[in-house]
DONULO-697674 format. One record per residue (C-alpha): residue number from 1; residue in three letters; x, y, z. Coordinates in Angstrom, 2 decimals, always signed. Each point is the difference from the previous one (the first is absolute). Layout:
// residues N
   n res       u       v       w
 NUM Ala       X       Y       Z
...
This chain:
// residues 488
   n res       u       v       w
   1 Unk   +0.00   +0.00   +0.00
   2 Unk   +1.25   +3.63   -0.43
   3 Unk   +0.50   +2.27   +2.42
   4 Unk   -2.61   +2.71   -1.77
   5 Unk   -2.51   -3.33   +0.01
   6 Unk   +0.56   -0.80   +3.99
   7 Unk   -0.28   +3.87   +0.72
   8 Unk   -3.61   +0.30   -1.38
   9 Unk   -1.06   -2.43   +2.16
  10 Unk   +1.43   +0.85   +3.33
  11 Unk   -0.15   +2.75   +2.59
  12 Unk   +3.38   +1.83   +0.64
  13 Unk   +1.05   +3.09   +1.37
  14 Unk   +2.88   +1.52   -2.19
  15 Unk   +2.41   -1.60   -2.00
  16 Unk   +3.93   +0.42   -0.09
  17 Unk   +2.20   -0.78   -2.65
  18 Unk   -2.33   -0.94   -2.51
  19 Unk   +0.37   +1.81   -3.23
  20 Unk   -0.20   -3.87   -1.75
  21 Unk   -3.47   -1.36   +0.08
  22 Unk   +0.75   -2.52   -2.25
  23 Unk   +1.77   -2.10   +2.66
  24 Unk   -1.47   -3.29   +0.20
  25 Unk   -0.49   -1.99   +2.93
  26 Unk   +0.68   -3.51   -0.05
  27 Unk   -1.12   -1.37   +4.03
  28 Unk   -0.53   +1.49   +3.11
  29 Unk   +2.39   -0.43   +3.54
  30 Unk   +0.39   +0.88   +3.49
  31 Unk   +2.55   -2.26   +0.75
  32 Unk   +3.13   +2.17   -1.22
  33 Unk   +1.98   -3.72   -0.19
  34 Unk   -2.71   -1.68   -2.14
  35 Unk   -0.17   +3.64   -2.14
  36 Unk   +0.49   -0.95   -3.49
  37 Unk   +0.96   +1.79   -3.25
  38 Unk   -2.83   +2.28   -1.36
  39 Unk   -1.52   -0.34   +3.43
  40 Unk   -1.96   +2.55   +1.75
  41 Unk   +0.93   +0.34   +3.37
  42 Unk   -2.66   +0.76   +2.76
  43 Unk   +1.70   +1.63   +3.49
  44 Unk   -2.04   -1.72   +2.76
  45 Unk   -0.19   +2.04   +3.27
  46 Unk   -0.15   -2.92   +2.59
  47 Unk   +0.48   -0.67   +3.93
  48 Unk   +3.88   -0.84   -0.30
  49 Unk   +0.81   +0.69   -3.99
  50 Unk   -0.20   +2.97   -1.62
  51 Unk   +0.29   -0.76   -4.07
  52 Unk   +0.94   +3.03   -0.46
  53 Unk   +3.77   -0.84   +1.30
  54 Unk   +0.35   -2.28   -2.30
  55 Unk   -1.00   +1.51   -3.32
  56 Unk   +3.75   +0.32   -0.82
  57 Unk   +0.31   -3.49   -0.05
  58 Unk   -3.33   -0.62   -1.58
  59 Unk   +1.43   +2.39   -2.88
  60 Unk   +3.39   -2.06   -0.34
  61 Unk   -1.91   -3.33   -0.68
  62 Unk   -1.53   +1.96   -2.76
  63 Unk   -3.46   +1.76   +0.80
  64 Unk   -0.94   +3.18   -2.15
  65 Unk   -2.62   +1.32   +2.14
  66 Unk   -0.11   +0.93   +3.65
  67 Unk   -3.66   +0.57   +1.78
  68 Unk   +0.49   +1.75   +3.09
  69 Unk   -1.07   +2.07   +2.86
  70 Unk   +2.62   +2.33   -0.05
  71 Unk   +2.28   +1.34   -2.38
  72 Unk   +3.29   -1.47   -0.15
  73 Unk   +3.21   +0.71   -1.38
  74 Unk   -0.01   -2.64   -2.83
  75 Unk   +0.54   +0.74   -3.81
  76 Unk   -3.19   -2.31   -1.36
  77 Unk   -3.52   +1.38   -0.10
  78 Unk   -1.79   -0.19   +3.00
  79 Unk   -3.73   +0.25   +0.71
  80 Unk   -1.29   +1.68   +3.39
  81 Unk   -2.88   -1.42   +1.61
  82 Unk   -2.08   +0.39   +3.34
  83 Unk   +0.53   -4.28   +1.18
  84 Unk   +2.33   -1.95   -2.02
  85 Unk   -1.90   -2.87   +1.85
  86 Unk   -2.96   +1.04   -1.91
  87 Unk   +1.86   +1.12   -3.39
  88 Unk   +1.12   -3.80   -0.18
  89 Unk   -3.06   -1.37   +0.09
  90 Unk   -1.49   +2.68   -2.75
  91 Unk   +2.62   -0.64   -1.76
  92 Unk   +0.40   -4.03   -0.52
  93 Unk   -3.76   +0.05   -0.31
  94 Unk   +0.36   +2.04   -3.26
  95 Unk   +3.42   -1.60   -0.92
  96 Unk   -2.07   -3.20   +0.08
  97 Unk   -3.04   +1.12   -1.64
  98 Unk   -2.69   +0.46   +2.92
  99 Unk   -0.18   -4.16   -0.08
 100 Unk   -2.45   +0.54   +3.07
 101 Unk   -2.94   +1.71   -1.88
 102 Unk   -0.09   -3.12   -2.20
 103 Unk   -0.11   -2.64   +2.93
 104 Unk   -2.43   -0.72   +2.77
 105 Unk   +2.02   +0.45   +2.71
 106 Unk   -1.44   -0.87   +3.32
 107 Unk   +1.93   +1.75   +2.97
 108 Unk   +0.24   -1.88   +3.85
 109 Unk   +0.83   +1.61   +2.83
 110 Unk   -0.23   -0.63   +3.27
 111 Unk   +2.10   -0.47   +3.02
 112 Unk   -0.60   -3.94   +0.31
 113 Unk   -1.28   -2.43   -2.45
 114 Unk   +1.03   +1.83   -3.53
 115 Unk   +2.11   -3.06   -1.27
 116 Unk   -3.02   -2.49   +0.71
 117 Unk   -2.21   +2.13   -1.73
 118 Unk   +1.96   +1.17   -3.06
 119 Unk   +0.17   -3.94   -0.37
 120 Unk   -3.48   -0.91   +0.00
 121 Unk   -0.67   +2.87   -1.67
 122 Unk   +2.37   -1.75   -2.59
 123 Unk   -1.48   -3.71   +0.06
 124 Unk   -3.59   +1.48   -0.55
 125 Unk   +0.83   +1.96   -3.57
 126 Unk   +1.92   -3.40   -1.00
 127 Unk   -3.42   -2.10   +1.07
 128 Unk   -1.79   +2.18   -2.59
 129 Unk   +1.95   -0.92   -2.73
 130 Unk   +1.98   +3.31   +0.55
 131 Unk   +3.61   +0.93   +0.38
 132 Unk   +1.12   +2.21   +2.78
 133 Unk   +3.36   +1.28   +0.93
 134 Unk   +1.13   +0.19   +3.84
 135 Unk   +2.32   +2.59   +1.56
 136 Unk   +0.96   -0.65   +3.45
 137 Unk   +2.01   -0.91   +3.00
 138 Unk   +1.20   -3.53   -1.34
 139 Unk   +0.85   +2.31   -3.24
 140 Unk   -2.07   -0.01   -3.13
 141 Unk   -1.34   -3.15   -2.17
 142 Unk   -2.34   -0.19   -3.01
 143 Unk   -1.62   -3.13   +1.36
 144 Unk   -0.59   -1.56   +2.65
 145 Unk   +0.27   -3.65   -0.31
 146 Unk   +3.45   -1.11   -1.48
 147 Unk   +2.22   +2.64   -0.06
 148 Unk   +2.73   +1.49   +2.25
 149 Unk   -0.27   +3.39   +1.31
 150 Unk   +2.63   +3.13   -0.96
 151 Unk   +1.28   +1.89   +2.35
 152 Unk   -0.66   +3.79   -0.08
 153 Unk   +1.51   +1.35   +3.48
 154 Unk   -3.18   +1.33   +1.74
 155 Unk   -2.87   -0.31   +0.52
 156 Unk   -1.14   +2.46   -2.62
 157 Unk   +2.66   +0.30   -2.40
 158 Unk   +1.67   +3.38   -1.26
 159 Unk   -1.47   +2.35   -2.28
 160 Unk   +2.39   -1.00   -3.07
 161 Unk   -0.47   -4.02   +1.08
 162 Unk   -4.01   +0.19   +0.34
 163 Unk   -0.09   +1.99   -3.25
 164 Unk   +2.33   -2.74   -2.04
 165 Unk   -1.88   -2.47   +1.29
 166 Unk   -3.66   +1.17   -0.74
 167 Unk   +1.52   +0.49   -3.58
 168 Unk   +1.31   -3.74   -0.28
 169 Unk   -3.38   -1.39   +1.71
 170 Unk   -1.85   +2.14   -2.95
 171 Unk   +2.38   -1.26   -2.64
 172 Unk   -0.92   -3.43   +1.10
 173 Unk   -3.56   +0.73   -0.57
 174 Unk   -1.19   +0.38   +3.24
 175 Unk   -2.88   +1.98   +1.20
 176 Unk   +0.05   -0.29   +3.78
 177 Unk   +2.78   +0.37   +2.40
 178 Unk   -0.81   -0.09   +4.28
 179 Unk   +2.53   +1.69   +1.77
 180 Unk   +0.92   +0.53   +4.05
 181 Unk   +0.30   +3.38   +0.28
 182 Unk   +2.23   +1.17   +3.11
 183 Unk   -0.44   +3.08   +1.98
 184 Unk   +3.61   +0.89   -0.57
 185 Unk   -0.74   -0.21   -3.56
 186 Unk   -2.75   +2.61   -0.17
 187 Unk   +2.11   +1.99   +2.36
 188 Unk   +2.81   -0.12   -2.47
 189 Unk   -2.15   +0.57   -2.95
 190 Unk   +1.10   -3.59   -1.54
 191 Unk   -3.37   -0.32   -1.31
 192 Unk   -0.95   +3.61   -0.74
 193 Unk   -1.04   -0.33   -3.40
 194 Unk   -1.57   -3.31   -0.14
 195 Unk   -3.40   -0.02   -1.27
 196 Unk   -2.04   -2.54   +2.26
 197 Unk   -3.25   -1.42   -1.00
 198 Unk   -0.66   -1.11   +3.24
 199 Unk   +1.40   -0.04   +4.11
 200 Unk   -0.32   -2.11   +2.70
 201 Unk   +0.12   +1.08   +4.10
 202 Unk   +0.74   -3.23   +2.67
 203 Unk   +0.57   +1.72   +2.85
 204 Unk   +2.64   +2.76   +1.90
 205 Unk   +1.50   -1.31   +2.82
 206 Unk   +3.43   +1.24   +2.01
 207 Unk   +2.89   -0.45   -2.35
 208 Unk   +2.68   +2.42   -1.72
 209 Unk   -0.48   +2.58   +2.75
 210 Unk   +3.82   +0.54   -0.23
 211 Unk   -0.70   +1.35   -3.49
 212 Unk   -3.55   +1.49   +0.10
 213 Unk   +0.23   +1.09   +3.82
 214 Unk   -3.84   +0.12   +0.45
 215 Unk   -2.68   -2.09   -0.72
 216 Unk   -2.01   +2.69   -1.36
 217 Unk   +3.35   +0.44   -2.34
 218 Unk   -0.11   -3.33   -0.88
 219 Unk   -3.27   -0.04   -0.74
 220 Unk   -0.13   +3.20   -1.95
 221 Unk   +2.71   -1.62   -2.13
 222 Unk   -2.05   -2.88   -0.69
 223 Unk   -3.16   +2.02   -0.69
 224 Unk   +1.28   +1.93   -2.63
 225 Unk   +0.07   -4.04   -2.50
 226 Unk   -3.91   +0.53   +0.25
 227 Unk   -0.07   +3.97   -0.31
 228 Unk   +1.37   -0.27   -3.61
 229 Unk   -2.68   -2.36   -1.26
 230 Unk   -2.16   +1.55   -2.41
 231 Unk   -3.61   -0.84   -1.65
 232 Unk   -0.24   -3.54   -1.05
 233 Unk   +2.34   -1.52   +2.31
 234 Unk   -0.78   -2.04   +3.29
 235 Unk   +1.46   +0.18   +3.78
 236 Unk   -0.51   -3.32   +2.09
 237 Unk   +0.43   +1.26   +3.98
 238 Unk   -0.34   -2.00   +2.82
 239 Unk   -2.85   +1.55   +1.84
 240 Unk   +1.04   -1.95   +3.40
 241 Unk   +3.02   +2.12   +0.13
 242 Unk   -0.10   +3.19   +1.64
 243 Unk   +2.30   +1.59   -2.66
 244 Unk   -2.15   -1.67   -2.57
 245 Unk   -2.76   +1.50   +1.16
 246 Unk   +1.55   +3.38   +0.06
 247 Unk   +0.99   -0.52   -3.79
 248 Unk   -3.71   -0.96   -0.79
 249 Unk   -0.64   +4.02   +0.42
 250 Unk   +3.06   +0.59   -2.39
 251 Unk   -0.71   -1.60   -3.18
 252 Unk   -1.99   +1.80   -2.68
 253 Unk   -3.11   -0.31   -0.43
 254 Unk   +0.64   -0.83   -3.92
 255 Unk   +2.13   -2.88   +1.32
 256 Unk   -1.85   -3.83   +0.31
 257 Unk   +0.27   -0.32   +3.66
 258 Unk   +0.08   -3.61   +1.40
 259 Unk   +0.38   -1.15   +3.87
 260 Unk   +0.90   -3.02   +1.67
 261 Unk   -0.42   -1.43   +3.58
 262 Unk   -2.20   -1.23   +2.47
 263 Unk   -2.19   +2.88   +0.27
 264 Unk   -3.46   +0.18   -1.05
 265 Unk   +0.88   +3.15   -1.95
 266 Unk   +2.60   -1.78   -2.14
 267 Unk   -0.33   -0.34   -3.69
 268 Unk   +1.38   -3.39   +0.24
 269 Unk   -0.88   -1.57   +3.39
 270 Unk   +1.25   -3.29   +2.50
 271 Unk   -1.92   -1.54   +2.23
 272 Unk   -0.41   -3.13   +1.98
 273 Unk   +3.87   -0.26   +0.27
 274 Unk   +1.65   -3.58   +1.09
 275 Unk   +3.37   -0.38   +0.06
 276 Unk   +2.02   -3.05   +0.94
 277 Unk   +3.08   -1.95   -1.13
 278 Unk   -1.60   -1.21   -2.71
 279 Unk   -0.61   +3.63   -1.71
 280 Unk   -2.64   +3.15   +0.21
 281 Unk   -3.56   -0.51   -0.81
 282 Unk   -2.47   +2.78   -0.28
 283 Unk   -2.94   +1.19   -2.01
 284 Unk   +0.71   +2.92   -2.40
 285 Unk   -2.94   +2.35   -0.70
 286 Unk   +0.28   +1.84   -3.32
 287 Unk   -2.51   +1.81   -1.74
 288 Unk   -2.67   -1.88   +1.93
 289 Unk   +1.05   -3.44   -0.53
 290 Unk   +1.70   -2.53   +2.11
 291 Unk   +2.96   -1.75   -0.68
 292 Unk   +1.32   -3.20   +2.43
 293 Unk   +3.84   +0.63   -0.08
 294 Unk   +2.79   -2.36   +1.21
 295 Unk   +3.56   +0.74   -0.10
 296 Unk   +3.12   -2.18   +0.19
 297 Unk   +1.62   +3.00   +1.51
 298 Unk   -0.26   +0.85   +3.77
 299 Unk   -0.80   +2.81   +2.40
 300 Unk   -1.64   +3.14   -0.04
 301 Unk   +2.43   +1.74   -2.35
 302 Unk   -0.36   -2.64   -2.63
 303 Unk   -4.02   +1.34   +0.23
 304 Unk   +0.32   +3.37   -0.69
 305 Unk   +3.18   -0.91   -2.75
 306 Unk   -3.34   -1.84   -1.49
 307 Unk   -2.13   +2.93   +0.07
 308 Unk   +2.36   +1.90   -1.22
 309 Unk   -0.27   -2.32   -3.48
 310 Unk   -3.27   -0.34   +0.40
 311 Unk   -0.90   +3.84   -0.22
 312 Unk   +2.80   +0.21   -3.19
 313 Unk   -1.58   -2.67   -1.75
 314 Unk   -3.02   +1.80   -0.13
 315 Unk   +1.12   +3.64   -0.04
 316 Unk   +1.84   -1.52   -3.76
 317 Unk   -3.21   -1.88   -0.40
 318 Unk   +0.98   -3.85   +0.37
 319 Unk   -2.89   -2.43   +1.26
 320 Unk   -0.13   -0.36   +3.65
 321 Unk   -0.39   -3.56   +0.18
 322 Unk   +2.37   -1.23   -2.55
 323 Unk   +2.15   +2.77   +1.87
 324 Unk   -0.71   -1.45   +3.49
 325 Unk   +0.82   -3.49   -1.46
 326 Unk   +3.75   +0.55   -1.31
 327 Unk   +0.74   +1.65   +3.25
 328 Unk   -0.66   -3.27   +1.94
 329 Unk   +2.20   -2.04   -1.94
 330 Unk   +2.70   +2.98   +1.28
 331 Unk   +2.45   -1.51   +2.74
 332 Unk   +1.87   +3.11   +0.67
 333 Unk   +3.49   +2.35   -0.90
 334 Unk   +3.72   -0.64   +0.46
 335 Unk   +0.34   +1.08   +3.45
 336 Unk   -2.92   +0.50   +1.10
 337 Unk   -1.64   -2.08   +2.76
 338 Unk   +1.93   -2.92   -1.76
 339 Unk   +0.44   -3.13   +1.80
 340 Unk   +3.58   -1.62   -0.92
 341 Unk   -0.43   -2.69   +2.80
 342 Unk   -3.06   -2.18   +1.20
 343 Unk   +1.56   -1.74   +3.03
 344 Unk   -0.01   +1.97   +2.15
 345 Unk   -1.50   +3.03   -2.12
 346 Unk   +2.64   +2.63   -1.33
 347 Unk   -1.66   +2.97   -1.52
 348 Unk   +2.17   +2.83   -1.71
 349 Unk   -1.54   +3.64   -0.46
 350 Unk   +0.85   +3.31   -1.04
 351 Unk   -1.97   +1.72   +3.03
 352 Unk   +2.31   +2.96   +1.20
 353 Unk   -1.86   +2.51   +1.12
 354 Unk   -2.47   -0.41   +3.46
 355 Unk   -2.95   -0.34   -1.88
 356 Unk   +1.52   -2.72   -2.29
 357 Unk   +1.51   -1.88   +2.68
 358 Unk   -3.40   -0.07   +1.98
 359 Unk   -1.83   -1.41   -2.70
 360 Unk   +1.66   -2.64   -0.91
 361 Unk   +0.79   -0.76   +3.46
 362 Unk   -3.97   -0.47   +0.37
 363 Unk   +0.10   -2.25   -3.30
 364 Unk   +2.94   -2.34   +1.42
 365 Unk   -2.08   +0.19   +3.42
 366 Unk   -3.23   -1.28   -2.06
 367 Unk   +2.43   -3.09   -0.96
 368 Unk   +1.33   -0.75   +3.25
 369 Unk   -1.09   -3.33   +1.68
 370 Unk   -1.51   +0.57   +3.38
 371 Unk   +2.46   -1.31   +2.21
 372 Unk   +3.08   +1.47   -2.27
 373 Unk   +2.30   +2.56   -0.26
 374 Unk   -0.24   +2.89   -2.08
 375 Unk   +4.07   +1.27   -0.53
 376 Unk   +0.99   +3.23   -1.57
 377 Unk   +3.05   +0.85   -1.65
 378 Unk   +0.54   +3.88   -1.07
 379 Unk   +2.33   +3.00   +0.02
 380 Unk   -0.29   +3.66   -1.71
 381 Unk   +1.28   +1.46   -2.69
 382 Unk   +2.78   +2.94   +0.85
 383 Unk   +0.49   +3.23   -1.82
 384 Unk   -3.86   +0.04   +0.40
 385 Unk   -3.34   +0.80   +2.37
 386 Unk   +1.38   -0.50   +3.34
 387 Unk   -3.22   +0.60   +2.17
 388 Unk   -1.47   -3.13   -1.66
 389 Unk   +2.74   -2.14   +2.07
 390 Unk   -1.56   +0.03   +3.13
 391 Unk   -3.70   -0.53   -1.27
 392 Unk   +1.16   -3.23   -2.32
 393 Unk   +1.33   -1.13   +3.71
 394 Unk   -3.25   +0.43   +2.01
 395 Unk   -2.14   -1.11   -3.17
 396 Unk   +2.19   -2.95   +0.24
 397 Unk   +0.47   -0.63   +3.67
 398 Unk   -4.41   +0.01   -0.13
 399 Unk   -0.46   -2.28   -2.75
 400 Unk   +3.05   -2.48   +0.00
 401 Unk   +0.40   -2.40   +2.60
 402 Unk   +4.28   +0.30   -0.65
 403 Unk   +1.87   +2.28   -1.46
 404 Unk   +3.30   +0.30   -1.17
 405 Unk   +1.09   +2.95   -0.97
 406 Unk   +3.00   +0.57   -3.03
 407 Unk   +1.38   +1.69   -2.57
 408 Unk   -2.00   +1.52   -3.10
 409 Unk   +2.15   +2.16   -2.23
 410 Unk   +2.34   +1.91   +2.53
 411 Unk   +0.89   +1.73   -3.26
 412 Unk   +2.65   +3.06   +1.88
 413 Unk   -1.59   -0.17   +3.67
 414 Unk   +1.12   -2.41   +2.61
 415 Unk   -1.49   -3.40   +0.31
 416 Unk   -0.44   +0.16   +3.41
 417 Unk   -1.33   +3.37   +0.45
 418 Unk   -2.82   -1.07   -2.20
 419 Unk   -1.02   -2.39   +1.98
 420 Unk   +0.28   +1.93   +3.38
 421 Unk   -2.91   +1.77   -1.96
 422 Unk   -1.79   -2.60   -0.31
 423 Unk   +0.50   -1.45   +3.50
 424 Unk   -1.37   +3.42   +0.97
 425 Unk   -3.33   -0.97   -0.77
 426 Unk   +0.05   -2.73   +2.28
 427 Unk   -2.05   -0.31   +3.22
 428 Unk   +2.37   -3.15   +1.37
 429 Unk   +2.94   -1.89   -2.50
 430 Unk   -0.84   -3.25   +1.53
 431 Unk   -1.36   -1.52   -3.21
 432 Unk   +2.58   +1.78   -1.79
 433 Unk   +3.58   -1.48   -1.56
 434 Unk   +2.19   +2.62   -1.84
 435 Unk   +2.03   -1.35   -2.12
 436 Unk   +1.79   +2.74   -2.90
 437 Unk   +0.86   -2.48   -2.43
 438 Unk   -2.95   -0.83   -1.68
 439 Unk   +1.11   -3.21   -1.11
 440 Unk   +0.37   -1.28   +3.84
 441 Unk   -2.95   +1.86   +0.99
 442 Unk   -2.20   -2.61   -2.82
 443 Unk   +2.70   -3.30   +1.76
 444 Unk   -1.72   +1.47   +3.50
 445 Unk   -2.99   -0.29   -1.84
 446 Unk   +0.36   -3.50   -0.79
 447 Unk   +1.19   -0.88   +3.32
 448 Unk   -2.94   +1.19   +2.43
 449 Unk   -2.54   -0.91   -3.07
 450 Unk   -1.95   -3.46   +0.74
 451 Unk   -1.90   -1.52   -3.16
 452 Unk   -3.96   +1.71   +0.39
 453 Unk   +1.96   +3.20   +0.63
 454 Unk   -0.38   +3.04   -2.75
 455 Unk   +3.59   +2.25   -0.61
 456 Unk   -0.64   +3.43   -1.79
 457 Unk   +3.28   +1.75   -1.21
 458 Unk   -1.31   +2.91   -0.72
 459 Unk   +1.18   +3.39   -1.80
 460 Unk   +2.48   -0.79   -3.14
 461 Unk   -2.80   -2.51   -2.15
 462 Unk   +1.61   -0.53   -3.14
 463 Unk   +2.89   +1.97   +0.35
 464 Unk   +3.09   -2.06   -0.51
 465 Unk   +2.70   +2.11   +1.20
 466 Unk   +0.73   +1.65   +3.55
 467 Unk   +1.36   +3.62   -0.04
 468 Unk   +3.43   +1.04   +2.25
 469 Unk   +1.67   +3.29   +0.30
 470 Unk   +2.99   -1.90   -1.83
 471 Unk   -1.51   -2.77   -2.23
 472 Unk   -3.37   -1.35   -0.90
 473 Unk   +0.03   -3.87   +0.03
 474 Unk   -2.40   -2.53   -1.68
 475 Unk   -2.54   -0.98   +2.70
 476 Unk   -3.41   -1.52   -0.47
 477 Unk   -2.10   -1.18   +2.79
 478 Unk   -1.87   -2.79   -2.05
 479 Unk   +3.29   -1.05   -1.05
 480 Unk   +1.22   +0.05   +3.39
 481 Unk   -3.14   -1.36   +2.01
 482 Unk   -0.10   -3.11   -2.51
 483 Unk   +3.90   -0.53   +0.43
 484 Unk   -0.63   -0.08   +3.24
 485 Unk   -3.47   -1.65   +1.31
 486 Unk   +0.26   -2.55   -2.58
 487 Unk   +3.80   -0.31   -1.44
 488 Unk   -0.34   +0.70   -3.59
């Protein structure tokens, strides 16, 4: 593209050194070490980088374009913006054609239960015959049975990543993409620019406080997914969460509005829940009509995950009961409530934040044999929300019947003082082992455990890696609970 192209289509404030329009621009980078030739080169503003430092060496890897904040003392044109955080995103969405505005993209947020609902979300498109692409945690994959995911970094990827890769997933022919969208992302603006033809709301509960500060931040940040939507599209809110009711109010009145929960008031309702170790069961009530549901999936969460689906499926106008009926045949997500061991039961989930950890403490509690143990294994993240530490520690200390606290990902904070957090929350350490290395702390695991007992390790899920101020190192907890409960 030339430069005289990209500048018709983007906001700027003055430009510098630019008598040549007919530049053109080959890619886009923030990384000044992955800049390549022909490269325009975006100066991100973050918490401990500023890009601007390092448009000198962006410049010597070849990049003919600068986009910056403020002027600097470089010989290549430069172009002056308000937010370089939003100019990237403006600018790969036009470098890569606007690939949004012809996809259905379905946004996700939420602070627990996103990945399990981008998924279903996912398997209910490919039970109507349809294709449907899925951004996410795990990383992003174009189906869902038989095929491995690719990594992407975050959560939500980058502005120049998400734009590539809505442009591949429409050069494949795709129509539909599902996506986990992050409150860092928003905050960021690594998905300003995307054109969504639909949004989904699971719930706000404490988490990323270290970035957002307040809830009402937090929430704010998350609002603003639903505050773009725009005459023809559709918001799915849980209406059993207070911040979901609060975002009710916020949508306009143009946009298809559709609830879920247990509420008479609910769009899409569930009642008559039972749930055991054998799965949920409820009734769903939609549009009048009763459906008998049973899941393969436990616990409360898995419930409203289903609801969640349930209200998509007909917000994008899929048949309720054939909709209902490929969610039952759904066991679950890397990760997530996923039971690597039977004897005694080993359950691995992502839960990290109070909330999280309380839920699916409840689920594993719902499995738990009357006259067993119910054993908890968890630690917290460093670098992040440290006035969650002592709530995970009474949530746990309530529901668990042991507990031993460990290691999450330290990442530059001290092991140990993470855990003194926790231990804060703490009424008695009685039922409590501490053990750092979370390798031992699954071994103590598997010494106190008897057969009918349930073990949660809770808080890293899928992730196969564990975070150090020095190193990361390859570390799974499936791969470790099955190496050692069962020897393989």
């Amino acid at each position: 593209m030339r430069l005289r192209n990209l500048l018709d289509e983007i906001s700027y404030i003055e430009l510098v050194n630019c008598e040549d329009l007919s530049i053109d621009i080959e890619g886009i980078s923030y990384n000044s070490k992955k800049s390549c030739p022909n490269d325009i080169f975006v100066c991100l503003t973050g918490e401990h980088v500023d890009g601007h430092e390092y448009a000198e060496e962006a410049i010597s890897n070849g990049v003919t374009i600068c986009v910056v904040e403020r002027i600097l003392n470089i010989d290549i044109p430069q172009i002056v913006v308000e937010s370089t955080e939003d100019a990237l995103a403006q600018i790969s969405n036009t470098l890569y054609v606007n690939p949004s505005k012809r996809l259905n993209v379905i946004g996700v947020t939420g602070t627990n239960g996103k990945t399990t609902v981008t998924h279903l979300i996912q398997k209910l498109y490919e039970a109507f015959d349809d294709s449907c692409a899925l951004i996410g945690t795990l990383g992003y994959k174009f189906k869902s049975e038989n095929e491995e995911y690719h990594d992407i970094g975050h959560t939500t990827p980058q502005a120049p990543e998400l734009q590539k890769l809505m442009y591949h997933i429409r050069e494949k022919g795709m129509q539909n993409v599902v996506m986990e969208v992050s409150s860092h992302s928003i905050a960021q603006h690594r998905v300003a620019y995307v054109d969504y033809k639909g949004a989904v709301f699971t719930n706000l509960t404490q988490d990323h406080l270290d970035f957002h500060i307040t809830m009402e931040n937090y929430f704010r940040t998350k609002a603003r997914l639903f505050e773009d939507l725009v005459v023809g599209d559709f918001a799915v809110i849980n209406s059993d969460d207070e911040y979901g009711k609060q975002l009710t109010k916020m949508v306009s009145q143009d946009v298809n509005l559709i609830t879920y929960g247990t509420n008479n008031d609910a769009t899409i309702m569930a009642k008559d829940i039972k749930l055991n170790e054998n799965g949920a069961r409820f009734i769903c009530c939609v549009d009048g009509s009763e459906y008998n549901v049973k899941l393969i999936m436990n616990g409360m969460f898995s419930v409203y995950n289903i609801l969640a689906a349930i209200a998509t499926a007909k917000a994008v106008g899929f048949d309720i009961k054939k909709s209902i009926e490929a969610l039952e045949k759904i066991s679950g997500v890397a990760g997530r409530f996923e039971m690597v061991v039977e004897k005694p039961a080993v359950i691995v989930d992502y839960a990290h934040t109070p909330d999280g950890l309380k839920n699916v403490l409840k689920a594993a509690r719902q499995i738990t044999p009357e006259n067993a143990k119910l054993i908890c294994i968890f630690g917290c993240g460093g670098d992040r929300d440290t006035t969650k530490r002592p709530k995970m520690g009474s949530i746990a200390e309530q529901l668990a019947d042991k507990i031993i606290v460990t290691s999450d990902n330290p990442r530059s904070e001290d092991p140990q003082q993470i855990i003194t957090d926790i231990l804060a929350g703490f009424k008695s350490v009685n039922n409590v082992i501490v053990e750092p290395d979370r390798e031992l702390a699954i071994k103590e695991a598997y010494k106190i455990a008897n057969a009918n007992d349930v073990v949660l390790i809770a808080g890293k899920g899928h992730e196969d890696y564990q975070i150090f101020a020095t190193e990361t190192i390859h570390f799974d907890d499936r791969e470790k609970a099955k190496a050692i409960f069962i020897g393989d």
